[in-house]
BALOBA-1460 file (C-alpha; in Angstrom, 3 decimals):
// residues 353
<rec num="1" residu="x" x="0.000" y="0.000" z="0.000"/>
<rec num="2" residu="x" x="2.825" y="2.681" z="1.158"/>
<rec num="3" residu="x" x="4.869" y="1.462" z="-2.179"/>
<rec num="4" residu="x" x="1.974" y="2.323" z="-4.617"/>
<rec num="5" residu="x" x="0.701" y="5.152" z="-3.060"/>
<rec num="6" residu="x" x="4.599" y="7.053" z="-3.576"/>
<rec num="7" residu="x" x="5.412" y="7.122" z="0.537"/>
<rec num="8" residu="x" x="8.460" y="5.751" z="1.848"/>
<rec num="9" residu="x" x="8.814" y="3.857" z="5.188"/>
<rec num="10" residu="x" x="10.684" y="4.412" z="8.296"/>
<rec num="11" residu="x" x="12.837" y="1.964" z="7.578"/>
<rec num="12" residu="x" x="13.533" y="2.998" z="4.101"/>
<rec num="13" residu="x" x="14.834" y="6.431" z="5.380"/>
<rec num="14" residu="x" x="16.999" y="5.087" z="8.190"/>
<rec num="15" residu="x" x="18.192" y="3.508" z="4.904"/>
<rec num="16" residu="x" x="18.547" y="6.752" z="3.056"/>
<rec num="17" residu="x" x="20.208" y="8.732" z="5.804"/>
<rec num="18" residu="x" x="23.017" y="6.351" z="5.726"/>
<rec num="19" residu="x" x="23.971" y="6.553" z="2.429"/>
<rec num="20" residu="x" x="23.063" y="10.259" z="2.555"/>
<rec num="21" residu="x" x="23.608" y="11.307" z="6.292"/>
<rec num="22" residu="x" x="23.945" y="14.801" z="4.986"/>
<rec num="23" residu="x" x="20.654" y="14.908" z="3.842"/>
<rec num="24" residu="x" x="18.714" y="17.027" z="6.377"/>
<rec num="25" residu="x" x="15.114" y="16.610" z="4.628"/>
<rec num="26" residu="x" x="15.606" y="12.800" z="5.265"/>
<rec num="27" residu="x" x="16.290" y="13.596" z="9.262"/>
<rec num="28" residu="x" x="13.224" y="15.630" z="9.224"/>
<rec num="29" residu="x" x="10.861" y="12.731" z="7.516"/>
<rec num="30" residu="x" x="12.449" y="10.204" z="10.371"/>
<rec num="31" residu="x" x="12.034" y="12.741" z="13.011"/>
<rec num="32" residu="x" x="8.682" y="12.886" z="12.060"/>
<rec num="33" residu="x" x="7.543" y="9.218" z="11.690"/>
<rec num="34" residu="x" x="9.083" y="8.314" z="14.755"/>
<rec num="35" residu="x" x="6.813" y="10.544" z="16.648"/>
<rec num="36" residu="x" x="3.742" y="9.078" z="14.480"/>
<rec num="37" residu="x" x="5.303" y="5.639" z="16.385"/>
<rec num="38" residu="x" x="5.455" y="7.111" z="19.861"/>
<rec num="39" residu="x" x="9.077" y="6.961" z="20.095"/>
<rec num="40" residu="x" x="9.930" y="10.576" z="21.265"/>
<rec num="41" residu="x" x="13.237" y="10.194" z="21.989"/>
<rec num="42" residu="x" x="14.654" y="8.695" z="18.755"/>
<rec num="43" residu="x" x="12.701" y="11.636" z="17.258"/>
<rec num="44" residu="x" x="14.172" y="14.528" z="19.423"/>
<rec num="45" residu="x" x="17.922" y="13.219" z="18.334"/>
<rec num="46" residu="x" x="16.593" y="13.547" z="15.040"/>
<rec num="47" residu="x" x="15.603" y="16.682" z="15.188"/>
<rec num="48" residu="x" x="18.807" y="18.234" z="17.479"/>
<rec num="49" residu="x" x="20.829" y="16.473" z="14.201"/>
<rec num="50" residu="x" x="18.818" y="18.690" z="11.533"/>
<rec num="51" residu="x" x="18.530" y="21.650" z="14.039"/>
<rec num="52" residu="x" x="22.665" y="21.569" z="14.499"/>
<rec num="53" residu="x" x="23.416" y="21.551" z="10.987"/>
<rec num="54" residu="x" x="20.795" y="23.990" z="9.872"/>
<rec num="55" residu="x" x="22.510" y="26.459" z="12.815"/>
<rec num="56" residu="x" x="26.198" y="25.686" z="10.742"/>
<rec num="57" residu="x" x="24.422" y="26.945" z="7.797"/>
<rec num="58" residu="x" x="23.529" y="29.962" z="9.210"/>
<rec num="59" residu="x" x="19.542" y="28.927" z="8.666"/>
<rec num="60" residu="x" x="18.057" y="30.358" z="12.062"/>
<rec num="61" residu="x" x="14.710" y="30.440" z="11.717"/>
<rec num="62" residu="x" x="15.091" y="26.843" z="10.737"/>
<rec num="63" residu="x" x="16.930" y="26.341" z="13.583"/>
<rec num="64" residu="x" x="14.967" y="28.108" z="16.639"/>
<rec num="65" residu="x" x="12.158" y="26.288" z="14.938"/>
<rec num="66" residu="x" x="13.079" y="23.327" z="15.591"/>
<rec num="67" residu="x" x="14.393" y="23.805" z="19.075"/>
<rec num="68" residu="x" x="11.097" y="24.971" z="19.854"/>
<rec num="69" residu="x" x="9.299" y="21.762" z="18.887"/>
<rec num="70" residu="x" x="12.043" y="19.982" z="20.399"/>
<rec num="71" residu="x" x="11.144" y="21.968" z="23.821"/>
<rec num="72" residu="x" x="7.548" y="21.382" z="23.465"/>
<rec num="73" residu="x" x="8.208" y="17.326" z="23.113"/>
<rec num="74" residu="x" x="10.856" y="17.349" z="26.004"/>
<rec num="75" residu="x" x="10.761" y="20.244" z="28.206"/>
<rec num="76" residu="x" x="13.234" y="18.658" z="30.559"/>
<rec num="77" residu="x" x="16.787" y="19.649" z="28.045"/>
<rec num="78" residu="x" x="17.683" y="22.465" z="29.616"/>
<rec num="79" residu="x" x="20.884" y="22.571" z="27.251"/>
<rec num="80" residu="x" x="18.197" y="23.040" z="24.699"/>
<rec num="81" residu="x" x="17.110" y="25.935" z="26.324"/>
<rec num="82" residu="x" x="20.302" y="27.979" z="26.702"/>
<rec num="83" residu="x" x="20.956" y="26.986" z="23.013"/>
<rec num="84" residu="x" x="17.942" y="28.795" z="22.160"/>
<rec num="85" residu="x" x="18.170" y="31.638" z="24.107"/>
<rec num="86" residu="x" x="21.455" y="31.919" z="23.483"/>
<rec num="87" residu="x" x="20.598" y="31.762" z="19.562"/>
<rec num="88" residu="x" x="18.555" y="34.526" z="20.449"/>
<rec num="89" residu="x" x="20.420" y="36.843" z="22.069"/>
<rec num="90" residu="x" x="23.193" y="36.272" z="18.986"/>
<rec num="91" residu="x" x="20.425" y="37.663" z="16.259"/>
<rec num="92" residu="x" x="19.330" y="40.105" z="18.741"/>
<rec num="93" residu="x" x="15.942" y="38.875" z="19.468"/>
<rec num="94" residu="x" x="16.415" y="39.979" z="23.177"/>
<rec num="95" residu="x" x="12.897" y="39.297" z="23.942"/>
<rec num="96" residu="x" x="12.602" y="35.703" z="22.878"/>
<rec num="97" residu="x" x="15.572" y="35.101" z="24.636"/>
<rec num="98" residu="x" x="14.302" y="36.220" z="27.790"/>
<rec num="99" residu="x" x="11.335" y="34.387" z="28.089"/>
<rec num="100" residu="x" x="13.283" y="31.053" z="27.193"/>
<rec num="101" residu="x" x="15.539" y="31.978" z="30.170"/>
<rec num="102" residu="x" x="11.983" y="32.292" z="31.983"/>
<rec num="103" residu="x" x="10.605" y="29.065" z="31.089"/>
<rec num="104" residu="x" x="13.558" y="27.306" z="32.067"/>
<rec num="105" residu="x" x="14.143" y="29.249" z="35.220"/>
<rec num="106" residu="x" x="10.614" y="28.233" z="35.763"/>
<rec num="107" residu="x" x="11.090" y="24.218" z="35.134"/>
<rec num="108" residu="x" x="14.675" y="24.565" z="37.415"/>
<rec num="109" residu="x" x="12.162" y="26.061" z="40.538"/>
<rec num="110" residu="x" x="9.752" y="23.342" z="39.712"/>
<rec num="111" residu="x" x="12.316" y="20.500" z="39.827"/>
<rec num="112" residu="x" x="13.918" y="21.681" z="43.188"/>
<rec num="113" residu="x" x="16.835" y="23.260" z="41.646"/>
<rec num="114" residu="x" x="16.919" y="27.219" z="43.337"/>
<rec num="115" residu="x" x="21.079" y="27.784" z="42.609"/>
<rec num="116" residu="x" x="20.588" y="26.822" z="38.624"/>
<rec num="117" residu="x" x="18.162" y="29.414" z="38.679"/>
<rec num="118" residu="x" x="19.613" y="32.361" z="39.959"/>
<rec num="119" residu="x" x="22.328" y="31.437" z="36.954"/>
<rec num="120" residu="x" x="19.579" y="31.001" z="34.576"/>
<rec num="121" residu="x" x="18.191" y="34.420" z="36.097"/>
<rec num="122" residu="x" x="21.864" y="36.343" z="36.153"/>
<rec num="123" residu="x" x="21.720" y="34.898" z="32.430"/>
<rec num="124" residu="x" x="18.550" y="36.846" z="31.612"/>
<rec num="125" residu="x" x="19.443" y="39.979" z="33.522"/>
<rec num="126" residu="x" x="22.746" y="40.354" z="31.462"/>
<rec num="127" residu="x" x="20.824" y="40.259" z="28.081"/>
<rec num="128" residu="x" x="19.855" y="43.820" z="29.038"/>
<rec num="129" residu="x" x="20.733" y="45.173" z="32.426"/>
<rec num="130" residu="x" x="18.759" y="48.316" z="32.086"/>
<rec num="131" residu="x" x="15.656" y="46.420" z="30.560"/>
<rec num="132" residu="x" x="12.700" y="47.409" z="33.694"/>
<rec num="133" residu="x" x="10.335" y="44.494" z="31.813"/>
<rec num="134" residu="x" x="13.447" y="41.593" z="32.777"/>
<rec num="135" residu="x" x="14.638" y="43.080" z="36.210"/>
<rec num="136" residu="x" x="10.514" y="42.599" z="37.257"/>
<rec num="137" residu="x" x="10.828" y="39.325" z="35.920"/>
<rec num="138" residu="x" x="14.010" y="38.628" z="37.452"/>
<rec num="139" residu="x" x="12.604" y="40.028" z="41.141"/>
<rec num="140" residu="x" x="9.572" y="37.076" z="40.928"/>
<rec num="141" residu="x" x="12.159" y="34.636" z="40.368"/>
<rec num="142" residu="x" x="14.296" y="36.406" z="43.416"/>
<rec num="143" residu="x" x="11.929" y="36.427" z="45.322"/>
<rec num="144" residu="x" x="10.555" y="32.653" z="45.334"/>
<rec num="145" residu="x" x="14.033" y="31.943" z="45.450"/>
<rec num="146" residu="x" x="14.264" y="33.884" z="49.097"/>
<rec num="147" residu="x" x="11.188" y="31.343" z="50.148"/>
<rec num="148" residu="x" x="13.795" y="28.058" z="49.872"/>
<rec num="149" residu="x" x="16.250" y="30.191" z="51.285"/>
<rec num="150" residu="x" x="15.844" y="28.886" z="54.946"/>
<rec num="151" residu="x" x="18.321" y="25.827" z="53.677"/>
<rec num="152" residu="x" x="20.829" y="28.103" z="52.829"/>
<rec num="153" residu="x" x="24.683" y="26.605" z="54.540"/>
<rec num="154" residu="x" x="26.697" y="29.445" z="56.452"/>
<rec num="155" residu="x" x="28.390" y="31.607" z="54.044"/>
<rec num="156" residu="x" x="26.525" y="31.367" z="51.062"/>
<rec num="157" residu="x" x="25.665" y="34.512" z="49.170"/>
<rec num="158" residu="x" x="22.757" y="36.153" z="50.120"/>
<rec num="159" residu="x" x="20.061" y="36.876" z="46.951"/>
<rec num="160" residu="x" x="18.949" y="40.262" z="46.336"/>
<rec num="161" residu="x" x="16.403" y="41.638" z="44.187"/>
<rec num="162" residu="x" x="17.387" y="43.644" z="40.432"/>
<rec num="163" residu="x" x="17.431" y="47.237" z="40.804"/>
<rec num="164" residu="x" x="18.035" y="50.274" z="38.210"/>
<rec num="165" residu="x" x="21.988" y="49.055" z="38.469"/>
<rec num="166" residu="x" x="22.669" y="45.550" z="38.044"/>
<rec num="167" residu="x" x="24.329" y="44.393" z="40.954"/>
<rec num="168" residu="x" x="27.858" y="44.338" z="41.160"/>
<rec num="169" residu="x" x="28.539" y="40.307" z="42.276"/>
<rec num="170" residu="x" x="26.597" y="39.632" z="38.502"/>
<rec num="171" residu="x" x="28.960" y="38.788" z="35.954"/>
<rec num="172" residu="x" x="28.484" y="38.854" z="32.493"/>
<rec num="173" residu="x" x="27.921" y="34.868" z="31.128"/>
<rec num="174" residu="x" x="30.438" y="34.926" z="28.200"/>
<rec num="175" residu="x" x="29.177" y="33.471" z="24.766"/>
<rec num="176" residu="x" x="28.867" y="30.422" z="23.608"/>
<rec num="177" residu="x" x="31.680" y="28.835" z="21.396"/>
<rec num="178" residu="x" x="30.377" y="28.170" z="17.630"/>
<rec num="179" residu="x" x="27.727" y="30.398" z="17.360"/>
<rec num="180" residu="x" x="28.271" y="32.802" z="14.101"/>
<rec num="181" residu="x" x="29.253" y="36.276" z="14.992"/>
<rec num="182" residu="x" x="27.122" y="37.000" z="11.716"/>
<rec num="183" residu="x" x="24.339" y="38.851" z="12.388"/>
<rec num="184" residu="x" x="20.977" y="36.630" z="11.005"/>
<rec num="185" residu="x" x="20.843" y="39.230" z="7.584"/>
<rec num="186" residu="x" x="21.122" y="42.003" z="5.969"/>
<rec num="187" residu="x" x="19.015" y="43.278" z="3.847"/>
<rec num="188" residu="x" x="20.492" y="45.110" z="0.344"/>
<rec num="189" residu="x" x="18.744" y="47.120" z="-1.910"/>
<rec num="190" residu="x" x="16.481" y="45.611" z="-3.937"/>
<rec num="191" residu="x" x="17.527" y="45.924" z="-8.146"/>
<rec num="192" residu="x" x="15.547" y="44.924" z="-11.033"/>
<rec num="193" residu="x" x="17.877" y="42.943" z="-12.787"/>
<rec num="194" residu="x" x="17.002" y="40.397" z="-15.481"/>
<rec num="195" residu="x" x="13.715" y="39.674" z="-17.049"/>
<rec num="196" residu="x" x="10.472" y="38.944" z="-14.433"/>
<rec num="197" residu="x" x="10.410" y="35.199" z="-13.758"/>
<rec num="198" residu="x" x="7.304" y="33.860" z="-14.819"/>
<rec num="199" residu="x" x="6.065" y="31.005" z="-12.544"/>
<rec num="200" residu="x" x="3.379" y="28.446" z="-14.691"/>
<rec num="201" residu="x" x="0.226" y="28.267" z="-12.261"/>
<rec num="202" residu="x" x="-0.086" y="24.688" z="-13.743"/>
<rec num="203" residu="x" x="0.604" y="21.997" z="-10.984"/>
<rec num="204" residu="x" x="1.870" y="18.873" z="-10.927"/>
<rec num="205" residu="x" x="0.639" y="15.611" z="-8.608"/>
<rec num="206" residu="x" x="3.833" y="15.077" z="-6.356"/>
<rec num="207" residu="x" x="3.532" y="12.097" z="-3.613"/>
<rec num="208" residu="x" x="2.970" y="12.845" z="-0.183"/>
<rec num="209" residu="x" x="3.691" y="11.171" z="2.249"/>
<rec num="210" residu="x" x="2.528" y="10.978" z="5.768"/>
<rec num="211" residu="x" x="4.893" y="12.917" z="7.891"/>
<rec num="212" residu="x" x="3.781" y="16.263" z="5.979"/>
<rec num="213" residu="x" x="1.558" y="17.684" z="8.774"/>
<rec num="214" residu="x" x="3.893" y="16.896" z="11.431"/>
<rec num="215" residu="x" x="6.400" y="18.741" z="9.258"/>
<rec num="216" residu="x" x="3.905" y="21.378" z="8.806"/>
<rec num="217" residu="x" x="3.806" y="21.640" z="13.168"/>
<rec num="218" residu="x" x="7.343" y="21.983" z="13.071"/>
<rec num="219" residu="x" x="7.234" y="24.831" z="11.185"/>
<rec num="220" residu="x" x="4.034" y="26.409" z="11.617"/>
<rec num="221" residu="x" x="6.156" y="29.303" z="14.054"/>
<rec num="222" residu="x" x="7.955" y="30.436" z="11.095"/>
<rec num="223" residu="x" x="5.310" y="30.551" z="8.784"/>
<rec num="224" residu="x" x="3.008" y="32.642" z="11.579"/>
<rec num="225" residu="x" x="6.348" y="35.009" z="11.501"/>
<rec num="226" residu="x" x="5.718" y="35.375" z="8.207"/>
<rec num="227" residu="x" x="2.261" y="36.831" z="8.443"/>
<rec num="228" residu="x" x="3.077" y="39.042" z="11.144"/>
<rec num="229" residu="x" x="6.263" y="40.305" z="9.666"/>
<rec num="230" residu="x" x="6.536" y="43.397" z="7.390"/>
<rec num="231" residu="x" x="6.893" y="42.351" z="3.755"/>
<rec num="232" residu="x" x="10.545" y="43.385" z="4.152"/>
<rec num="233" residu="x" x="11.673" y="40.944" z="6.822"/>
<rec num="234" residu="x" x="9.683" y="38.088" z="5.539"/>
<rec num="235" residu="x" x="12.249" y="37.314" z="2.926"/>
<rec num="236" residu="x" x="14.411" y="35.701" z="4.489"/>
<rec num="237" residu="x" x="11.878" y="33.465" z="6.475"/>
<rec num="238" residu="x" x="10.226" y="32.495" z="2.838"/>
<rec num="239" residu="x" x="13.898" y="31.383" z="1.304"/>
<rec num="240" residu="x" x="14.520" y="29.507" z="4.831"/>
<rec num="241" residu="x" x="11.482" y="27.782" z="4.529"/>
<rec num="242" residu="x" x="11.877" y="27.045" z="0.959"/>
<rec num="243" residu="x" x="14.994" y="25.447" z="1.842"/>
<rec num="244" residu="x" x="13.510" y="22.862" z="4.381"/>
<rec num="245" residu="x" x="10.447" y="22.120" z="1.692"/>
<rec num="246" residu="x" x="13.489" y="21.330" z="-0.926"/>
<rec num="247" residu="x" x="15.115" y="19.143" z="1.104"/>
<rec num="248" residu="x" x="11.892" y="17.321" z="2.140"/>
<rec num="249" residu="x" x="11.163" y="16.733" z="-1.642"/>
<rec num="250" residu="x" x="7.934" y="19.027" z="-0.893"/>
<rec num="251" residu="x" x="8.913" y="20.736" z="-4.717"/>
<rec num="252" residu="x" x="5.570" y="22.823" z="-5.271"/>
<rec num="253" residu="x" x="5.750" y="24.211" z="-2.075"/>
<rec num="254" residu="x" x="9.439" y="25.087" z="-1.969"/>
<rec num="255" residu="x" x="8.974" y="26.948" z="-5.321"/>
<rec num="256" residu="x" x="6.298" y="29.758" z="-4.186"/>
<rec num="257" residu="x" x="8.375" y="30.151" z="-1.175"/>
<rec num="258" residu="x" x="11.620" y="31.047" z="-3.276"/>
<rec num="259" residu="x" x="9.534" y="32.983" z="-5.575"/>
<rec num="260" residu="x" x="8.290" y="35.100" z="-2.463"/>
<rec num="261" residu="x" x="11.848" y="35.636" z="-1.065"/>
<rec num="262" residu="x" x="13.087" y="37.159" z="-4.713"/>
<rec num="263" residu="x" x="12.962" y="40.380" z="-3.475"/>
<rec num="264" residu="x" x="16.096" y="40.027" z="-0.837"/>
<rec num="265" residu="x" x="18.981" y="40.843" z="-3.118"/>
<rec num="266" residu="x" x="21.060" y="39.332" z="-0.438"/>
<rec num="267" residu="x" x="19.447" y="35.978" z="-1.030"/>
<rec num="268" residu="x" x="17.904" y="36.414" z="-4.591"/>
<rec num="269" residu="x" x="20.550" y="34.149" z="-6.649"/>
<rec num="270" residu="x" x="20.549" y="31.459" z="-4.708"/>
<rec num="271" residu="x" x="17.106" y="31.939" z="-4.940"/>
<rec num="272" residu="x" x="16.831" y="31.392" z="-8.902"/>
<rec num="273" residu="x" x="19.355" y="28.428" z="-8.292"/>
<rec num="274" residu="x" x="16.961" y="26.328" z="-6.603"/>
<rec num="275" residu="x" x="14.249" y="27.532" z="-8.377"/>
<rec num="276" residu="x" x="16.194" y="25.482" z="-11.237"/>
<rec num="277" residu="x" x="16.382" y="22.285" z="-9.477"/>
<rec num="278" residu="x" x="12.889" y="22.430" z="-8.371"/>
<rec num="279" residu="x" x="11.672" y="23.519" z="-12.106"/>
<rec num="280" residu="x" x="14.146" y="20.896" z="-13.479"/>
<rec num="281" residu="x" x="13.076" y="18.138" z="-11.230"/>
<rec num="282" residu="x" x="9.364" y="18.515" z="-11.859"/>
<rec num="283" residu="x" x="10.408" y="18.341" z="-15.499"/>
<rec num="284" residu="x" x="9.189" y="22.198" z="-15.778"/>
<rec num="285" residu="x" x="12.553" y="23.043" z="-18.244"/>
<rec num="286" residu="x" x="11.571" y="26.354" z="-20.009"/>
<rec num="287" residu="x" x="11.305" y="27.354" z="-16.773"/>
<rec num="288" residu="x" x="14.275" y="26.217" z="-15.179"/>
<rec num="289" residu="x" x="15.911" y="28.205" z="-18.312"/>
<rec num="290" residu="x" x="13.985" y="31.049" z="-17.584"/>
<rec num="291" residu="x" x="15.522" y="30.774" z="-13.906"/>
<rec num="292" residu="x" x="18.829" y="30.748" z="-14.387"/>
<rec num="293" residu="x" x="18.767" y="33.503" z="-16.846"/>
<rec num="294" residu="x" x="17.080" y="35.670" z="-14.554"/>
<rec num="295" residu="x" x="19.771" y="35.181" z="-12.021"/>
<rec num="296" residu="x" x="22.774" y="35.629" z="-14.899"/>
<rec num="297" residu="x" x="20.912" y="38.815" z="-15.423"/>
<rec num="298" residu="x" x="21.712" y="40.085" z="-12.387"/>
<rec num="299" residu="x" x="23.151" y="43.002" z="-11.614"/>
<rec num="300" residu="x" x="25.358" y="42.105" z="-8.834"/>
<rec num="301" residu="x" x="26.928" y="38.376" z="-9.388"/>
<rec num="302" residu="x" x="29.387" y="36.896" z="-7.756"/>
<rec num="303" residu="x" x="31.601" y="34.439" z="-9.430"/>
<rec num="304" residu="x" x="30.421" y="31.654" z="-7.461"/>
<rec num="305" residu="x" x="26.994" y="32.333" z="-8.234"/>
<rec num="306" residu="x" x="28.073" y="32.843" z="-11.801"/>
<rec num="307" residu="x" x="29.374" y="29.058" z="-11.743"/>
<rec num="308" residu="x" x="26.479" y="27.726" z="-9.774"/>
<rec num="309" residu="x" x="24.092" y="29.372" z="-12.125"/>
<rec num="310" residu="x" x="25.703" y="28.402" z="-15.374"/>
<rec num="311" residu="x" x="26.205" y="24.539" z="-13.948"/>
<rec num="312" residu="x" x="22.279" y="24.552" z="-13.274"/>
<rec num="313" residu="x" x="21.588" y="25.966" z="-16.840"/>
<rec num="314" residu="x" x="23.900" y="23.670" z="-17.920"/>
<rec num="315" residu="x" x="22.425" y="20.475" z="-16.155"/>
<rec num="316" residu="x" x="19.094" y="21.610" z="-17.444"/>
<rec num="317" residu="x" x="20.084" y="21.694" z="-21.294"/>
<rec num="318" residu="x" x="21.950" y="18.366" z="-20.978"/>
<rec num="319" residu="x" x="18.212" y="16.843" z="-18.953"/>
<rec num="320" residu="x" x="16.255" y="18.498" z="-22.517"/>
<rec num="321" residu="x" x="19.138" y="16.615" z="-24.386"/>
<rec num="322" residu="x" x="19.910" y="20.472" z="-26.171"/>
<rec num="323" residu="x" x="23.997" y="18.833" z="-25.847"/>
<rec num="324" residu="x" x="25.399" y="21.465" z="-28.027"/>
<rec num="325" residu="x" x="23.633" y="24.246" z="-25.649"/>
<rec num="326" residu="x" x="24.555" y="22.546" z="-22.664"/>
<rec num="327" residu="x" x="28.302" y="21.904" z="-24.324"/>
<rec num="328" residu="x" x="28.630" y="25.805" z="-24.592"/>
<rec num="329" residu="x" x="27.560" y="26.550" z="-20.904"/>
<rec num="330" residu="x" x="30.025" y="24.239" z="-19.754"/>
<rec num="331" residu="x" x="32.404" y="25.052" z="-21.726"/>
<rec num="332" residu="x" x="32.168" y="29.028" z="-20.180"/>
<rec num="333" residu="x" x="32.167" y="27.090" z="-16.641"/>
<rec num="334" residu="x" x="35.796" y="25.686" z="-17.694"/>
<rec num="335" residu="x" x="37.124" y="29.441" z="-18.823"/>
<rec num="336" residu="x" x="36.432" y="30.746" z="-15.650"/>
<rec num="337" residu="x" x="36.953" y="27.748" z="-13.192"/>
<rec num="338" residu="x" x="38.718" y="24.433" z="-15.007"/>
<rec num="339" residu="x" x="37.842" y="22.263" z="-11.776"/>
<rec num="340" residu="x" x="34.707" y="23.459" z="-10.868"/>
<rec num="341" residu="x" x="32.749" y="20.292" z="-9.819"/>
<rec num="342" residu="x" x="32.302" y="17.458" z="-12.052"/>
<rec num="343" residu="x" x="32.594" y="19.804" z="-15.394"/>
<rec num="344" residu="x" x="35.707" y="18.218" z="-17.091"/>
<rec num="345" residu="x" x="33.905" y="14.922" z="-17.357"/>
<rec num="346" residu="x" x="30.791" y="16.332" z="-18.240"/>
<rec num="347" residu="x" x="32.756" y="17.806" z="-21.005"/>
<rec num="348" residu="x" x="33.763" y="15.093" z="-21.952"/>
<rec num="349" residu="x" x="30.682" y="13.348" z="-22.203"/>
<rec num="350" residu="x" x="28.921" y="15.382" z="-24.092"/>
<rec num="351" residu="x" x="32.080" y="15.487" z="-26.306"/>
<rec num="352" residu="x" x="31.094" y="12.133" z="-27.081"/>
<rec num="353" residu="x" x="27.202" y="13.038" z="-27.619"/>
């Protein structure tokens, strides 16, 4: 039944993540159909996997997405939460970070734990000493702390409540190691450069397959950031989200979110890129053309956009069988970079037709 109707089974993707471990979209799908199975914790590795290497790719949104589902399955990693915050506080979203702190200050009371707290709570009063919303916060947590106090051994340092100053025997918690000191992005100014790519409304069946929705929950922050974002800052949430639809093979989707994130000039090449694969996978090849054009067009190109746009272009022609098209696109691949990729045996190839 799973066979004809196009899904793939559990096992089938443990299979496919070890011949492609890199694939992220295939941690995702067995993230996903391990929770459909109950088995939470197999998932939540899965998911710290995808959310790891989607932070080393500098894909945030993706990332803090993620962590937040993780959090919501197992509220009990509290490196998860200073990950998070931490994340946070790196992209500047001081607020979010705060309230993580909160939560987990709040599940450290809970659990009996008052001395991780008033670190968790030092934590959240350094993101902004002068913040009056945080020291309030910070006072609650102060002062339930004071109510466990009566344990306190001889010598131990008194707590005190947040005022206007922070308090001198706070020190700042440094930073933690591997985070990008990248800010999350910048927007440039926005060019019209090549021709307007023109998206066919036709669509294609694709085959679902039944860890979609969950995939959907994951996500569902980012694309409720999206709706409450100005047009401006969407971008970037649209191309991230595009990303983890590509990966997860969800094609039609992944395509109106790249077309949607055009507009960020930072982003828009890479943008037409996988708007080629996409195109060229769903055997959509005028418009794969039409893609990689655009981004040639551009105004501002860098050479290893250049080389990834031409290689796409170049794929494409050689997919239509147009070999003396895709011979000459390759062939300006091998002027500029000789080694680039596989492009001296594709050469060669189509040498031989």
């Amino acid at each position: 039944m799973k066979k004809k109707s196009g899904e793939k089974t559990l096992d089938e993707y443990l299979q496919l993540a070890k011949n492609e471990p890199d694939n992220i979209g295939v941690h995702m799908k067995i993230a996903d159909l391990y929770l459909k199975k109950g088995k939470k914790e197999e998932a939540v590795k899965e998911y710290l996997y995808s959310a790891e290497t989607y932070a080393k790719e500098e894909l945030y949104q993706l990332t803090m997405s993620i962590y937040k589902t993780v959090l919501s399955l197992d509220p009990t990693l509290v490196n998860v939460y200073l990950t998070l915050a931490e994340l946070y506080q790196k992209l500047g979203f001081i607020g979010d970070a705060a309230a993580t702190y909160e939560k987990l200050a709040q599940y450290l009371l809970i659990s009996g734990k008052p001395f991780e707290v008033r670190n968790i709570i030092e934590r959240m009063i350094n993101l902004d000493p002068s913040n009056r919303f945080i020291r309030e916060k910070a006072n609650k947590f102060f002062v339930s702390l004071k109510k466990v106090s009566h344990n306190k051994q001889d010598g131990e340092e008194e707590l005190i409540e947040v005022g206007e100053k922070q308090p001198e025997h706070i020190k700042m918690v440094p930073s933690p190691e591997g985070l990008s000191e990248k800010g999350y992005f910048d927007l440039g100014s926005r060019l019209n450069d090549g021709e307007e790519l023109i998206i066919s409304t036709d669509k294609t069946e694709i085959a679902k397959d039944e860890s979609s929705m969950e995939v959907n929950k994951v996500f569902e922050g980012i694309i409720k950031g999206i709706a409450e974002k100005p047009k401006e800052e969407a971008f970037r949430l649209h191309y991230e989200l595009g990303i983890a639809y590509q990966q997860m093979d969800r094609i039609d989707d992944a395509i109106e979110e790249f077309k949607k994130a055009l507009d960020d000039q930072d982003i828009k090449n890479d943008c037409f890129r996988r708007l080629v694969t996409c195109f060229r996978e769903k055997e959509m090849y005028k418009h794969a053309i039409n893609a990689a054009k655009s981004g040639l067009k551009s105004n501002f190109i860098s050479q290893r956009e250049f080389l990834e746009l031409n290689y796409e272009l170049g794929l494409t022609y050689a997919k239509m069988e147009e070999s003396k098209k895709a011979l000459e696109v390759f062939k300006d691949i091998q002027k500029v970079n000789p080694s680039y990729k596989n492009t001296k045996k594709i050469l060669e190839e189509l040498s031989k037709g």
